[in-house]
Backbone as a chain_set.jsonl record, in Angstrom:
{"seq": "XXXXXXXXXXXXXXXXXXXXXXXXXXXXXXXXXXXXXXXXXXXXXXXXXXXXXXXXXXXXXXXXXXXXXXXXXXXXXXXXXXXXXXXXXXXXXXXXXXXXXXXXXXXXXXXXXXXXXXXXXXXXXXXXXXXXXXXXXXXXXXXXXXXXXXXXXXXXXXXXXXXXXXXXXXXX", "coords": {"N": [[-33.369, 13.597, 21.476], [-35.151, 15.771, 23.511], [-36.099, 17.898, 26.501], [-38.005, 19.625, 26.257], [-38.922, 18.061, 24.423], [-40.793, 16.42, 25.453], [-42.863, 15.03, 27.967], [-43.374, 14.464, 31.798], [-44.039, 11.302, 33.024], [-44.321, 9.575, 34.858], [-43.055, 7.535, 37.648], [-41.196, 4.784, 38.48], [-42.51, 2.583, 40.666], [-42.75, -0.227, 41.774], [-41.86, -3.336, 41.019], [-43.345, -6.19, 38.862], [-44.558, -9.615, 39.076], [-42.247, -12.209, 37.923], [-41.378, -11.441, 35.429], [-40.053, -9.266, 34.797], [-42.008, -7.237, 34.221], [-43.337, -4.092, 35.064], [-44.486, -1.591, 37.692], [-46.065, 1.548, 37.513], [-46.254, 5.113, 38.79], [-48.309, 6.64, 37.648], [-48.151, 10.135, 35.861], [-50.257, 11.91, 35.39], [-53.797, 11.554, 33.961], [-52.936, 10.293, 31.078], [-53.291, 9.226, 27.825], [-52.824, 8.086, 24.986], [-51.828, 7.693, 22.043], [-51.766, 5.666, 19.461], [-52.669, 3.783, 21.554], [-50.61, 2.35, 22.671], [-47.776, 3.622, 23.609], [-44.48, 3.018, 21.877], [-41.91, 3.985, 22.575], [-40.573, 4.711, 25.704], [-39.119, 6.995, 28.037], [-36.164, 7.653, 30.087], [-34.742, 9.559, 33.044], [-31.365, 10.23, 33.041], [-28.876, 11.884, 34.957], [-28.795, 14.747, 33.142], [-29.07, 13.652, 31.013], [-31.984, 11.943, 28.482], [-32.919, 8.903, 28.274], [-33.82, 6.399, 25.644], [-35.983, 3.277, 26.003], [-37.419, 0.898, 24.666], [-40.902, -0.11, 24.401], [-42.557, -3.155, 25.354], [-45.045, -4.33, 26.489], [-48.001, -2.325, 27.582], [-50.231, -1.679, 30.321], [-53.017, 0.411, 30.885], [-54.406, 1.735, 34.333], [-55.16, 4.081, 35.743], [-54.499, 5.633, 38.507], [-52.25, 3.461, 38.094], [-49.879, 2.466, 35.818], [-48.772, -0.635, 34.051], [-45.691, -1.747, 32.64], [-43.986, -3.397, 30.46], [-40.551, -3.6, 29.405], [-38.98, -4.151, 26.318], [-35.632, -4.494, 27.355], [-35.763, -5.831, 28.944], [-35.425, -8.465, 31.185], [-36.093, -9.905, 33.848], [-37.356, -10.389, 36.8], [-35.049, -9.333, 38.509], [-33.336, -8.058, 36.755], [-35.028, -5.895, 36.779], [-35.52, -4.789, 38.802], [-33.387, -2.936, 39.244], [-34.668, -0.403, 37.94], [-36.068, 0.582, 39.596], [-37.761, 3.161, 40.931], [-36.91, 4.984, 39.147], [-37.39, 8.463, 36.74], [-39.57, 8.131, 34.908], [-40.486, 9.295, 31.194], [-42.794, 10.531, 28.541], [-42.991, 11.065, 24.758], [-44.545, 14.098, 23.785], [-46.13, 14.98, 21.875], [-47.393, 11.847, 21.033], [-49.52, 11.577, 22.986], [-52.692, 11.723, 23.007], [-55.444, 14.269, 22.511], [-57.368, 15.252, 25.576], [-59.952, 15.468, 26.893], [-60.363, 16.852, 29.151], [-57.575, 19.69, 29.561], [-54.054, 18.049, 30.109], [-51.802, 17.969, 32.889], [-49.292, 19.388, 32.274], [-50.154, 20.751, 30.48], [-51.401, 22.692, 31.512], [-50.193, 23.696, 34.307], [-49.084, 27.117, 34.393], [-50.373, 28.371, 32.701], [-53.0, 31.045, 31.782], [-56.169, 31.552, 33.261], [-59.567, 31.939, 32.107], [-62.865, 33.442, 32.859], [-65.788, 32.98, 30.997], [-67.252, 34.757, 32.196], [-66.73, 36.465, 34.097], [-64.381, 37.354, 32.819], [-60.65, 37.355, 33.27], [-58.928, 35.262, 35.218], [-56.447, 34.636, 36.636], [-53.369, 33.009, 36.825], [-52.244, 29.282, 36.481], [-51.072, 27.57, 39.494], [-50.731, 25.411, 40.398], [-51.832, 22.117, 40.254], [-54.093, 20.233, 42.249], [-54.672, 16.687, 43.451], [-57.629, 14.527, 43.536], [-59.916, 12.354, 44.302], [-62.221, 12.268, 43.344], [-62.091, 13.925, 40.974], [-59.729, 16.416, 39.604], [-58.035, 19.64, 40.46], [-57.602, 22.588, 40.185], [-55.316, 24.985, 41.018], [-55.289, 28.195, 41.109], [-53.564, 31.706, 41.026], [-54.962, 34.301, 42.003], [-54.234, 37.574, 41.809], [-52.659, 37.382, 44.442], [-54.374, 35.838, 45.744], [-55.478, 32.829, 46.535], [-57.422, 30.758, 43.984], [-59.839, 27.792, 43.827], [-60.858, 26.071, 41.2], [-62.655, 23.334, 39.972], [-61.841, 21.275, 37.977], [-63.466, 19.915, 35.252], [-65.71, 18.113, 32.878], [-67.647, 19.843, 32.225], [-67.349, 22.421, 32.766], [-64.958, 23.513, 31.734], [-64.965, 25.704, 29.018], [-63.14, 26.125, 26.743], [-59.962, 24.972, 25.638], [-56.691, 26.602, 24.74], [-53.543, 26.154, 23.84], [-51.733, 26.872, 22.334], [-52.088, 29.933, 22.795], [-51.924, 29.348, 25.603], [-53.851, 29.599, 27.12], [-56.69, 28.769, 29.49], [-60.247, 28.748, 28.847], [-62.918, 29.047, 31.118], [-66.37, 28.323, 32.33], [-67.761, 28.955, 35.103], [-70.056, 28.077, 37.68], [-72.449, 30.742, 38.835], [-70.865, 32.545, 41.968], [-69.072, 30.841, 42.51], [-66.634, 32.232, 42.013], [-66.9, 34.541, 43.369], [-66.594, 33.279, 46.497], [-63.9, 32.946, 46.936], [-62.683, 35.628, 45.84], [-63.502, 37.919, 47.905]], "CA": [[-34.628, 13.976, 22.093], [-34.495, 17.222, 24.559], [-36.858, 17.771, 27.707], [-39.0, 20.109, 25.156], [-40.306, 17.191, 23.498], [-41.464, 15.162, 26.397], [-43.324, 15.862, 29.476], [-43.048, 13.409, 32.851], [-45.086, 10.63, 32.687], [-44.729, 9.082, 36.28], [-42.673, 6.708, 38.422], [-41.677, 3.17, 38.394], [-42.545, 2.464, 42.277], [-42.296, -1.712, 42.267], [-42.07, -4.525, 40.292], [-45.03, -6.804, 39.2], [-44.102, -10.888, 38.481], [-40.802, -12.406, 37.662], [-40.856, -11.657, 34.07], [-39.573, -8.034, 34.671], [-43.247, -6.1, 34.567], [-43.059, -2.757, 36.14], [-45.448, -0.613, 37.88], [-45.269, 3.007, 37.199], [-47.262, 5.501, 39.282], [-48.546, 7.979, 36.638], [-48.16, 11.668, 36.567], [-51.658, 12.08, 34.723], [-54.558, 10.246, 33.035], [-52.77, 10.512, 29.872], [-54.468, 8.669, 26.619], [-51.825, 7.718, 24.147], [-52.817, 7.966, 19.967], [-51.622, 4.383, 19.27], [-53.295, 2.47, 22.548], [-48.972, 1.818, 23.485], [-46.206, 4.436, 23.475], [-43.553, 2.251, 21.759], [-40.484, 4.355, 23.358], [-40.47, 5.743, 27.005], [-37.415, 7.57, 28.103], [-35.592, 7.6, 31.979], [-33.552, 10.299, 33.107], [-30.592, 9.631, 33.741], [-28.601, 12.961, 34.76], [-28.642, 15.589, 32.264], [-29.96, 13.149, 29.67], [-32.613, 11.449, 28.356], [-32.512, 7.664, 27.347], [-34.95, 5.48, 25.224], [-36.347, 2.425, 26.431], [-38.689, 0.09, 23.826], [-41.697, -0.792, 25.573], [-43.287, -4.258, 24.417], [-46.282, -4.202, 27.039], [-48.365, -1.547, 28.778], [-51.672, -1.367, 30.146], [-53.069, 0.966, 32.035], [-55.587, 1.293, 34.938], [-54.951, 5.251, 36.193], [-53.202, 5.957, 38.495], [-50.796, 3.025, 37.543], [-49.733, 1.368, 34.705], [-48.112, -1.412, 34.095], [-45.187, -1.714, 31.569], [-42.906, -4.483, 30.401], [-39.834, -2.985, 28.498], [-37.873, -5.271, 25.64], [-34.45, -4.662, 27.136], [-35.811, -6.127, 30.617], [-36.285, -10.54, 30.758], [-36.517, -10.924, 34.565], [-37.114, -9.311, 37.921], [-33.806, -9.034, 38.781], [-32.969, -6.82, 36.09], [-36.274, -4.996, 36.696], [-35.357, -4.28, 40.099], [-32.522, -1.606, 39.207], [-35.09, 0.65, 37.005], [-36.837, 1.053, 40.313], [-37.643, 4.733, 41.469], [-36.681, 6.164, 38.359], [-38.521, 9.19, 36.62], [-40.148, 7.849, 33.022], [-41.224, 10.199, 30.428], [-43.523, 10.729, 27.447], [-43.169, 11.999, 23.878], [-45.967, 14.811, 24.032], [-46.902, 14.12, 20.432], [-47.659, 10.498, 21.415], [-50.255, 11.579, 23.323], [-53.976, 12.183, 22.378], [-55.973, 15.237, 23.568], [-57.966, 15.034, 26.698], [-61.108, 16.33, 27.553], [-59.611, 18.197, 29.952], [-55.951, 19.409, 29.108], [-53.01, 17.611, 30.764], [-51.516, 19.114, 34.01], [-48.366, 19.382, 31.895], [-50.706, 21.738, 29.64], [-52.099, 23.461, 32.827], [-49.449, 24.942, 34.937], [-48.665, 28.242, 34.004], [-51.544, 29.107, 31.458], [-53.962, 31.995, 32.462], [-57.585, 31.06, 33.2], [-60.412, 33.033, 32.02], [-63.866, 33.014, 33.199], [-66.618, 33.566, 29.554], [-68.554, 35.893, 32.193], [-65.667, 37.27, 34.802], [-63.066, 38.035, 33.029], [-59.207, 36.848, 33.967], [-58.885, 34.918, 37.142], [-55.698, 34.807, 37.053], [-52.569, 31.734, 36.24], [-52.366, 27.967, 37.606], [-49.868, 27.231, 40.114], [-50.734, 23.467, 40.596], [-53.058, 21.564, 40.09], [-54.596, 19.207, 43.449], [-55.445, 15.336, 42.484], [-58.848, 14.262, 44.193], [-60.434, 11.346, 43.852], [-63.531, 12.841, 42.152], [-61.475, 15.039, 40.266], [-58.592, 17.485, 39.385], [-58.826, 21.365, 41.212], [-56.811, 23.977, 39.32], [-55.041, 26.137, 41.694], [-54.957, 29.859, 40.91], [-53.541, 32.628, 41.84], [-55.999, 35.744, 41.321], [-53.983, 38.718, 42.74], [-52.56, 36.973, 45.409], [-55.459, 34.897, 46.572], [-55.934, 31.18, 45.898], [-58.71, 30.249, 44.085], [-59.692, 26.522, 43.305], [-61.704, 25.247, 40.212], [-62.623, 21.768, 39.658], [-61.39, 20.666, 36.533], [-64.431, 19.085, 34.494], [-65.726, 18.844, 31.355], [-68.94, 20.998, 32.783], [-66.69, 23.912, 33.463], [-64.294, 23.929, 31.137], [-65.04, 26.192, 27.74], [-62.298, 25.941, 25.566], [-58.226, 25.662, 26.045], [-56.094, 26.914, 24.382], [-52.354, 26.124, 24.329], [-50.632, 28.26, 21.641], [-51.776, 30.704, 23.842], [-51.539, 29.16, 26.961], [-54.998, 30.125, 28.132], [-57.745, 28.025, 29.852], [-61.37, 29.539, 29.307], [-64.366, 28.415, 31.591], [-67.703, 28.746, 32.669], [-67.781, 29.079, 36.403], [-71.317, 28.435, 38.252], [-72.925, 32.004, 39.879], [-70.721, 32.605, 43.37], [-67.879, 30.16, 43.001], [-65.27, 33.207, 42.22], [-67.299, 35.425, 45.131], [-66.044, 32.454, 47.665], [-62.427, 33.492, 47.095], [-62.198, 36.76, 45.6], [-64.219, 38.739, 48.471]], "C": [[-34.322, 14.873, 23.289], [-35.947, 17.0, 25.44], [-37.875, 18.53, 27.281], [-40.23, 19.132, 24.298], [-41.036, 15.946, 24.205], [-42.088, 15.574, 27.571], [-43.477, 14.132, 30.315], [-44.301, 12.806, 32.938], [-44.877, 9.728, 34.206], [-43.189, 8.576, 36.627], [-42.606, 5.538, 38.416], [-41.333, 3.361, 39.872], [-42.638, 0.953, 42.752], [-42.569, -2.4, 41.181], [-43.043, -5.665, 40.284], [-44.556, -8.389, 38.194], [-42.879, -11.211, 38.177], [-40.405, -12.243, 36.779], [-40.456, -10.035, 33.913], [-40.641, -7.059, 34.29], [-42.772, -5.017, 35.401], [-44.175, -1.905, 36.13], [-45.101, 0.726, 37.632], [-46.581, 3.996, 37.629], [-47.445, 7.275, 38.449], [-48.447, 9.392, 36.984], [-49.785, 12.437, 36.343], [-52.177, 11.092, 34.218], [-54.116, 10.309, 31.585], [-53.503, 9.211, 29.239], [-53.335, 8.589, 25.444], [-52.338, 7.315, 22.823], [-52.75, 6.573, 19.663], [-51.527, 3.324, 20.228], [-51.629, 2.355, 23.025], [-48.463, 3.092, 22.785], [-45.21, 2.965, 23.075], [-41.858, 2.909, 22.697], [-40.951, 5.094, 24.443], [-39.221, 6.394, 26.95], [-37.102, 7.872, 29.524], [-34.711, 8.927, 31.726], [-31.957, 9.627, 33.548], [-29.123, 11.112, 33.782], [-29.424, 13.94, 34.054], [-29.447, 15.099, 31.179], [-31.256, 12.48, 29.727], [-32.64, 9.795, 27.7], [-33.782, 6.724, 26.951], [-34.623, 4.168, 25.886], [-37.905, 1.974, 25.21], [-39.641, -0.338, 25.015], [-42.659, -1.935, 24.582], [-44.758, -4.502, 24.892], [-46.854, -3.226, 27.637], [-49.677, -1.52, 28.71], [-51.9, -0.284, 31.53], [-54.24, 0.761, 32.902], [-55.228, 2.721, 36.106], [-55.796, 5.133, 37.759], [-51.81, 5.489, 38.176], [-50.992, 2.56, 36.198], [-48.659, 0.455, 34.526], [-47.407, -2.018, 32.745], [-44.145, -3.365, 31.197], [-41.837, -3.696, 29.316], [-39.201, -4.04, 28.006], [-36.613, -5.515, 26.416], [-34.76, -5.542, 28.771], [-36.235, -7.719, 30.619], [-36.408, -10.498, 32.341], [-36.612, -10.108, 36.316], [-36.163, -8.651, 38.68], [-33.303, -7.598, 37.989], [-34.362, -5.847, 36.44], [-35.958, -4.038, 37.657], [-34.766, -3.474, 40.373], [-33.348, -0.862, 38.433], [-36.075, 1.111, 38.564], [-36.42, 2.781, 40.827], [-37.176, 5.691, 40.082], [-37.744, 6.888, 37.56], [-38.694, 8.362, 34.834], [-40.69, 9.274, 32.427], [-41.45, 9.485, 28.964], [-43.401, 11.212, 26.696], [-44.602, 13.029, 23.777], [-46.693, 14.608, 22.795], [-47.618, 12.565, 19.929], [-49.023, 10.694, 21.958], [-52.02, 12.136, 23.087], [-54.866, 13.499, 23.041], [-56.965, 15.123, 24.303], [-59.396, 15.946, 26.66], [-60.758, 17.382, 28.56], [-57.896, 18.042, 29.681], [-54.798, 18.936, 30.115], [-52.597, 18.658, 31.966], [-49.848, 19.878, 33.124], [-48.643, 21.202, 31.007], [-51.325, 23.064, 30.286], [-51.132, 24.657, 33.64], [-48.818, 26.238, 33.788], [-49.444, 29.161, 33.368], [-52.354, 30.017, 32.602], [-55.219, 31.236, 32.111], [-58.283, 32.33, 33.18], [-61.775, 33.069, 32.178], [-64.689, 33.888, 32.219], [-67.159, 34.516, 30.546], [-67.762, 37.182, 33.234], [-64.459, 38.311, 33.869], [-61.772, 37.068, 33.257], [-59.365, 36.713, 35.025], [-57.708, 35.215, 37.629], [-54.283, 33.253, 36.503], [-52.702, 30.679, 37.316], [-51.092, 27.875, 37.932], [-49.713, 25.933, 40.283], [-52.074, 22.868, 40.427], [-53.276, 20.016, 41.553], [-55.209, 17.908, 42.798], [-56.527, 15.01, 43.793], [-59.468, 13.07, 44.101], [-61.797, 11.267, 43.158], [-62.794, 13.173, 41.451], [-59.906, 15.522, 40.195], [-59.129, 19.074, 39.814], [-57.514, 21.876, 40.813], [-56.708, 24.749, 40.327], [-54.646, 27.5, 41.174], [-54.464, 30.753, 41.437], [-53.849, 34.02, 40.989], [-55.456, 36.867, 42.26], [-53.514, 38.362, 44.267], [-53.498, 36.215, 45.917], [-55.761, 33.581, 45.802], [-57.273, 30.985, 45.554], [-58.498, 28.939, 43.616], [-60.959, 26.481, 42.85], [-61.601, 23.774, 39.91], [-62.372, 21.868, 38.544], [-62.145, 19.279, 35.967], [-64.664, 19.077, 33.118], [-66.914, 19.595, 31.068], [-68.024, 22.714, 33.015], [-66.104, 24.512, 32.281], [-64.607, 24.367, 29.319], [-64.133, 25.612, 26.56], [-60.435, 26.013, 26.346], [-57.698, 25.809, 24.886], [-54.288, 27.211, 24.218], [-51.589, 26.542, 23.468], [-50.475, 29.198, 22.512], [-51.516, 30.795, 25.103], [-52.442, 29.548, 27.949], [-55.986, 29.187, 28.328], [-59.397, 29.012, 29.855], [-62.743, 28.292, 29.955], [-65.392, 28.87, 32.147], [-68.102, 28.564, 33.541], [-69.809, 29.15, 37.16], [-70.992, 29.626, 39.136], [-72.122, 31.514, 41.305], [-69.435, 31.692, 43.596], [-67.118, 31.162, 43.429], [-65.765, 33.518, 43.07], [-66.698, 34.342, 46.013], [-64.895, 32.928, 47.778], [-61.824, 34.597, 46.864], [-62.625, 38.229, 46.767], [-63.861, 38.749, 49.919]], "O": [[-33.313, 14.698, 23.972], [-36.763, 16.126, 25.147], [-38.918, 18.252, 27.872], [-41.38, 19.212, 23.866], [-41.599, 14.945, 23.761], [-41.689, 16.601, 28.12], [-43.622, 13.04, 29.766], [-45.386, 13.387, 32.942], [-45.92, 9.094, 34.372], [-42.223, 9.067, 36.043], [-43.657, 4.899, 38.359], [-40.37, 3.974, 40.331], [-42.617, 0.743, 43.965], [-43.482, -2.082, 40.42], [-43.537, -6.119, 41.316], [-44.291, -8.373, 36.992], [-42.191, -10.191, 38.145], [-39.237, -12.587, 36.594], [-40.587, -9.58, 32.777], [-40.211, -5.942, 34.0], [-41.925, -5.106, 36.29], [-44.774, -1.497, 35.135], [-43.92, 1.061, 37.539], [-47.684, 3.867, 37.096], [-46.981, 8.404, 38.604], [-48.607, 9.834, 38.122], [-50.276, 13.32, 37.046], [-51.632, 10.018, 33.964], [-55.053, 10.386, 30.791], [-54.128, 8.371, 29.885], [-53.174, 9.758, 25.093], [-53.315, 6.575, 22.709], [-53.885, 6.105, 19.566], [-50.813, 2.324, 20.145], [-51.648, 2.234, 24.25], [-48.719, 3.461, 21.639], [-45.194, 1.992, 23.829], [-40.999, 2.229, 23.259], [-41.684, 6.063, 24.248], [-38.419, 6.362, 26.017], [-38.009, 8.437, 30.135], [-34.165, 9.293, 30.685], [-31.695, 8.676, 34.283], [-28.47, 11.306, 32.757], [-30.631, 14.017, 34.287], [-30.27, 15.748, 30.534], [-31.771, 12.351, 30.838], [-32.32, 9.67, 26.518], [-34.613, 6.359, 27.783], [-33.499, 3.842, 26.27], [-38.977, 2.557, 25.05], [-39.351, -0.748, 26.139], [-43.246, -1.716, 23.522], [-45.634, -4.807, 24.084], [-46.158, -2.975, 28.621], [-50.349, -1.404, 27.685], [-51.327, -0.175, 32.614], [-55.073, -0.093, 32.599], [-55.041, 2.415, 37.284], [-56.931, 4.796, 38.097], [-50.764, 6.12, 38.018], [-52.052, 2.329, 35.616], [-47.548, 0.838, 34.893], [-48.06, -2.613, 31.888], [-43.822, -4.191, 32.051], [-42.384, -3.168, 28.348], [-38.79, -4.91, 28.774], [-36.241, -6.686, 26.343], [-33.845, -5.754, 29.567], [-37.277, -8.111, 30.094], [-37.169, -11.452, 32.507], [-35.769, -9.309, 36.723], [-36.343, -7.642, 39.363], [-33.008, -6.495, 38.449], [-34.167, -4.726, 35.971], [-36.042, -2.816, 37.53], [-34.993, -2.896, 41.436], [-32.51, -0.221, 37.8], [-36.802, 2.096, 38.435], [-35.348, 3.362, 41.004], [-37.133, 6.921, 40.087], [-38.861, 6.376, 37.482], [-37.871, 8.217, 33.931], [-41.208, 10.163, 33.103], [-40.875, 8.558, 28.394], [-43.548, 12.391, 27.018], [-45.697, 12.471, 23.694], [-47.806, 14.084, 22.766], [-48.158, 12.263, 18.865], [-49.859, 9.966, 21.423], [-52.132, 13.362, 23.052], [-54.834, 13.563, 24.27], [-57.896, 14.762, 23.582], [-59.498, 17.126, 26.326], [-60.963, 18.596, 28.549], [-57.178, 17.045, 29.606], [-54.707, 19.687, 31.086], [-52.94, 19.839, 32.021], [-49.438, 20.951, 33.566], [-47.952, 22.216, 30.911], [-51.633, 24.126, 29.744], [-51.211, 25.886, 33.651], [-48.272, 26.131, 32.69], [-49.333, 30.387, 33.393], [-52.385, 29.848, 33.821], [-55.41, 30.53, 31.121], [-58.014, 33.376, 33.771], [-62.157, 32.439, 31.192], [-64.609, 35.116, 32.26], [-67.721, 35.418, 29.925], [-68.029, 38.384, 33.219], [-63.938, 39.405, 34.089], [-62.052, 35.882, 33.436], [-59.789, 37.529, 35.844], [-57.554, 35.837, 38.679], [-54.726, 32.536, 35.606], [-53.053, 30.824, 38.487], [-50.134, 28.002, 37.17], [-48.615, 25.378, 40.311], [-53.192, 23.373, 40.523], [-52.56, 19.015, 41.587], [-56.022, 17.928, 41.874], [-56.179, 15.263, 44.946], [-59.197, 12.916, 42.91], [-62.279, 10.311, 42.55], [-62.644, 12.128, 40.817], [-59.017, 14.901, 40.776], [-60.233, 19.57, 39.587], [-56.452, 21.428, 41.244], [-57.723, 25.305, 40.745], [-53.476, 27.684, 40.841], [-54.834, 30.855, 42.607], [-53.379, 34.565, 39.99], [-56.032, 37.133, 43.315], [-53.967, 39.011, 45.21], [-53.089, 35.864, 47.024], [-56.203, 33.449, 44.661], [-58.194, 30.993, 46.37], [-57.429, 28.628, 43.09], [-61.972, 26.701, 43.513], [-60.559, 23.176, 39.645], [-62.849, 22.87, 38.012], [-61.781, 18.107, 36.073], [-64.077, 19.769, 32.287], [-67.223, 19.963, 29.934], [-68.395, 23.82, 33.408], [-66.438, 25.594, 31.798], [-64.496, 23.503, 28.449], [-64.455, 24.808, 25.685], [-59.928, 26.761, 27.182], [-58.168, 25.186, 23.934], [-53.81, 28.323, 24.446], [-50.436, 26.63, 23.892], [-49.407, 29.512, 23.038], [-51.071, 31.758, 25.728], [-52.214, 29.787, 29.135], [-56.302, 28.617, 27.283], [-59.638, 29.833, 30.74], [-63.238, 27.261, 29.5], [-65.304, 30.037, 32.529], [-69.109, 27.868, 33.412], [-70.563, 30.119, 37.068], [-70.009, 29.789, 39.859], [-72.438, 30.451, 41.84], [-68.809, 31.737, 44.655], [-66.797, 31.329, 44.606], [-65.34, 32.928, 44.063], [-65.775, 35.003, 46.49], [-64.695, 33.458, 48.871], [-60.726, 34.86, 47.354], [-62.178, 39.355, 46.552], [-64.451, 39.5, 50.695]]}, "num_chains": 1, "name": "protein.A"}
């Protein structure tokens, strides 16, 4: 498995009960096709290594995993801080597309035109805000499912439907 076929799925940031539970502070609201990912994967260097997972639930931003090879907090307690990842094919498609699916793509507004590509995306507690850069100038779109037209990730393009005057705020 190569770094192609997975994208970063969060953080384990503490341990939850004595039976080796682990918190893990997500990278996104991902949505997983079969309700559980059966394999995660840690970095470890250069590589990538599976890990069975026997429990996970979530409750975004964390979730909370139990892995087979883990019986007790002790052992739990060395997986702390490390990065987890996701098979991307595991995962189901979103109403709005993943940030994974986000950086880099061009955004296009059905009545503007090209805004321009995402550099990051801001987490909110309403929301997600798509940072742009349109010619040098930052613009920020909320990331809804009112906004957003269509994506497109063959091509790597986001199209949406911007209320009258947003772009004027940043492009003028």
């Amino acid at each position: 498995m190569g770094f192609d076929e997975v994208t970063f799925f969060g953080t384990i940031v503490k341990t939850h009960g004595i039976k080796g539970h682990l918190v893990l502070r997500c990278y996104d609201n991902f949505k997983c096709k079969k309700n559980n990912p059966v394999f995660l994967f840690f970095r470890e260097g250069d590589l990538l290594k599976q890990a069975a997972v026997s429990e996970i639930q979530f409750t975004y931003p964390f979730c909370r995993i139990k892995f087979a090879d883990i019986a007790d907090i002790n052992e739990a307690e060395t997986w702390l801080k490390k990065e987890v990842y996701i098979e991307k094919k595991a995962l189901l498609q979103n109403e709005i597309p993943y940030k994974f699916e986000l950086i880099g793509c061009s955004v296009t507004d059905s009545i503007s035109g090209l805004i321009g590509n995402v550099i990051d995306i801001a987490e909110y507690p309403q929301q997600q805000i798509a940072i742009i850069n349109a010619n040098g100038k930052e613009v920020l779109i909320p990331l809804n499912k009112n906004f957003i037209t269509r994506f497109n990730s063959t091509e790597n393009n986001l199209v949406v439907t911007l209320p009258d005057g947003l772009l004027d705020i940043y492009l003028q």
